[in-house]
C-alpha positions in Angstrom: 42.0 18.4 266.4 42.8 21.9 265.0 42.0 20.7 261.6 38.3 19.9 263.3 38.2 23.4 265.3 39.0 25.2 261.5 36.2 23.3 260.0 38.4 20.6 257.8 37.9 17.3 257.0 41.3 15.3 257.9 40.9 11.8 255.1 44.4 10.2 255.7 47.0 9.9 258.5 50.9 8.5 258.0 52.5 7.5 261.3 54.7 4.6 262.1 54.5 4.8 265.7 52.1 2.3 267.0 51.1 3.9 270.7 50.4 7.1 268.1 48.5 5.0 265.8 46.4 4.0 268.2 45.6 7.5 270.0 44.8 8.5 266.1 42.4 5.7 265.8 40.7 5.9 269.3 39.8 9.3 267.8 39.6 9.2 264.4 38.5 5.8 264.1 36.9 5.9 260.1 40.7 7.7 258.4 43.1 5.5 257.4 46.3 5.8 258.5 49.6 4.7 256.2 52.4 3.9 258.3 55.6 4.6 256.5 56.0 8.5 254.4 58.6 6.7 252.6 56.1 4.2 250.8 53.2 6.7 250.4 52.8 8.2 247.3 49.6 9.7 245.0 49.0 5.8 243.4 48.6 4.3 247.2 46.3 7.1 248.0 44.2 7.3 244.9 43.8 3.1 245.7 42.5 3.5 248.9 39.7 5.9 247.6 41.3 9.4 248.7 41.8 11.8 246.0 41.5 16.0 245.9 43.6 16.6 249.0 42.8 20.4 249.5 46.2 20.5 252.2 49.3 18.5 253.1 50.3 19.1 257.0 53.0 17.2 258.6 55.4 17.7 261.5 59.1 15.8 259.8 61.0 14.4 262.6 62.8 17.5 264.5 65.8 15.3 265.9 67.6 16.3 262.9 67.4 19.8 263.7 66.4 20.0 267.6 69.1 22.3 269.7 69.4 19.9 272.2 70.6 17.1 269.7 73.5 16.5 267.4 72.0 18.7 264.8 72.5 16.5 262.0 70.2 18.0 259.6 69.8 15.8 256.4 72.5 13.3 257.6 70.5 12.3 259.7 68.9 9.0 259.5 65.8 10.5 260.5 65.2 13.5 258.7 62.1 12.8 256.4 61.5 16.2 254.6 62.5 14.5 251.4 60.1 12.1 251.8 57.6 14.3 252.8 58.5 16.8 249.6 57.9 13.9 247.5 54.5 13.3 248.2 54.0 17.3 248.3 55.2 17.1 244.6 53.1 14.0 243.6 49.8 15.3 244.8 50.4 19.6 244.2 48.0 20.3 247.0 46.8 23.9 246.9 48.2 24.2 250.7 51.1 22.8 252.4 51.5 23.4 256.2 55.0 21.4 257.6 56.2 21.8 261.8 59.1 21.5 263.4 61.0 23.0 266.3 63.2 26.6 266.7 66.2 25.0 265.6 65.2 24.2 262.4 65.3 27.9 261.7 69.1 27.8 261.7 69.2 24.2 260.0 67.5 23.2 257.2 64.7 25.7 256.9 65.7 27.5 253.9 66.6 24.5 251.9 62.9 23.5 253.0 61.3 27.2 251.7 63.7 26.6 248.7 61.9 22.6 247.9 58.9 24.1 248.0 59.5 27.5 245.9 61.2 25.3 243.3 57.9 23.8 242.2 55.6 26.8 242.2 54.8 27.3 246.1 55.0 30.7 247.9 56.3 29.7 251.5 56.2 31.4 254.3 57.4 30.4 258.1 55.6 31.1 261.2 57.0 31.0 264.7 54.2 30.5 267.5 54.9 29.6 271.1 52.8 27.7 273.3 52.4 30.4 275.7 51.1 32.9 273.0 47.9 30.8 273.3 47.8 30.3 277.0 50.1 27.3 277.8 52.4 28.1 280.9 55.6 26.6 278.7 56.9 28.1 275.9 58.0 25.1 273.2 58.6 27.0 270.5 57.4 25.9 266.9 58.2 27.0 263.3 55.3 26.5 260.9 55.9 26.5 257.0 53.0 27.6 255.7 53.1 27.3 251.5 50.3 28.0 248.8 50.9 27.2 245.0 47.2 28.7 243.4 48.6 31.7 242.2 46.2 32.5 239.4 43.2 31.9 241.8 44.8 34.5 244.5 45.5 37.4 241.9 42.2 37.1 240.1 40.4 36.5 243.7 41.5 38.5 246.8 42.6 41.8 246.2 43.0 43.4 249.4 45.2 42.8 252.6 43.9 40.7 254.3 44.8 41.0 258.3 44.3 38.3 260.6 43.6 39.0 263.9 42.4 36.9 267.3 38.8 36.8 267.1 36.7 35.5 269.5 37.0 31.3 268.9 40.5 31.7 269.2 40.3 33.3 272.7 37.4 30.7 273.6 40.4 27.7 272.7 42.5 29.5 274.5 40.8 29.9 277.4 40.0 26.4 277.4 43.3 25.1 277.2 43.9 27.1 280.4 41.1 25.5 282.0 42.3 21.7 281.6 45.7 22.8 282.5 43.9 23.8 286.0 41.6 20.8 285.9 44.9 18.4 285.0 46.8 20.3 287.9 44.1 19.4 290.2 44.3 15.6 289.8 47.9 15.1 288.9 49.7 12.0 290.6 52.5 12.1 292.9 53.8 9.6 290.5 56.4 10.8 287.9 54.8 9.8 284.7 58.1 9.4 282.8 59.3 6.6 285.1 60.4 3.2 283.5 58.4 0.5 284.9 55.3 1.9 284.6 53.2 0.6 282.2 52.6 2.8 279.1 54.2 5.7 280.5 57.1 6.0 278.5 54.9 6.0 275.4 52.9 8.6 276.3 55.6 10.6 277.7 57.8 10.3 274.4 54.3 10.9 272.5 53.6 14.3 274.5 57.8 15.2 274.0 56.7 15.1 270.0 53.5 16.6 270.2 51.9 20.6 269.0 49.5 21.8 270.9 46.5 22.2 269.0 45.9 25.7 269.8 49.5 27.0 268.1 48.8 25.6 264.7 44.5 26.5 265.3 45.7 30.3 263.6 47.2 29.1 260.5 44.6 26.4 259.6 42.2 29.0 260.5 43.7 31.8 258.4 43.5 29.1 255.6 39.8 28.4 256.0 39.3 32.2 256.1 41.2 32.6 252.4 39.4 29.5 250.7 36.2 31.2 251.6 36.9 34.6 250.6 38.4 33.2 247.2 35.1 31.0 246.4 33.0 34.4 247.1 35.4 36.6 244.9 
């Protein structure tokens, strides 16, 4: 959805869960969607027609790393970074965006920055809360934001380049705020995360993994801003 808002073109998704699959498709019903990182790679891609990926964004499993877990980190059976840096290195993607939560910030985020930096990436990691865009919870996230066109950049933008909230940003913003009021307004008496109701624990374990679309709106923004500024340079 904040790919759409920044003006990109999303051609592939990879997720194994099916309830997720099928909120993906319901939306997003002409992209493809792989189910398994560990068996995608550039060769299943390129056969299914999709070639050129301009960015790689992904949000690796954060029970390896979440505070309220066993913080594992790469022992866990869940952690998928590696799988994820292995496409990342297959397909060299001028952009790379990856998300997880806070905790990764103690655990495992520099040998992340450290993947990506060993094949010709600059990395950089982000931390924006929900509230900073108008959600009434925090849920802190870490983006890793990475780049690997270094000739383009020097021989393109030579000045600092600021980012700042202009006025689209605000707009999303005040629309989340707006269907937080609406969904107040309508809310059941029912608690949704009740077993025994039918598809609630999906959804509710679904909405426990998800990024609200406004957080991660600034990078991919920020990125669409650069690319055009480097094809007018």
């Amino acid at each position: 959805m904040a790919a759409q808002w920044a003006g990109m073109e999303t051609v592939a998704f990879c997720e194994i869960d099916p309830f997720c699959q099928r909120v993906l498709h319901k939306h997003w019903p002409e992209v493809p969607i792989f189910p398994d990182i560990r068996l995608l790679t550039k060769e299943v891609l390129e056969r299914a027609g999709i070639s050129g990926i301009d960015i790689v964004a992904g949000g690796y499993p954060c029970q390896p790393y979440s505070l309220t877990g066993e913080r594992r980190g790469e022992e866990d059976d869940r952690a998928l970074w590696s799988y994820m840096f292995d496409i990342v290195s297959e397909l060299r993607s001028p952009w790379v965006v990856g998300e997880n939560v806070i905790g990764h910030v103690s655990l495992g985020l520099d040998s992340v920055l450290s993947d990506l930096e060993s094949i010709g990436y600059t990395a950089q990691p982000f931390i924006i809360p929900a509230c900073s865009v108008g959600a009434r919870h925090q849920r802190y996230r870490v983006f890793t934001v990475a780049h690997n066109d270094s000739q383009r950049m020097e021989r393109g933008i030579k000045q600092q380049i600021l980012w700042q909230p202009d006025i689209s940003v605000r707009q999303i913003s005040k629309s989340f705020q707006d269907a937080e009021r609406r969904f107040d307004s309508h809310k059941s008496r029912l608690c949704r995360s009740l077993h025994g109701i039918p598809g609630g624990v999906d959804r509710v374990r679904s909405l426990g993994n998800t990024v609200m679309p406004q957080q991660i709106y600034p990078v991919l923004a920020a990125i669409t801003e650069i690319e055009r500024l480097l094809d007018c340079s």
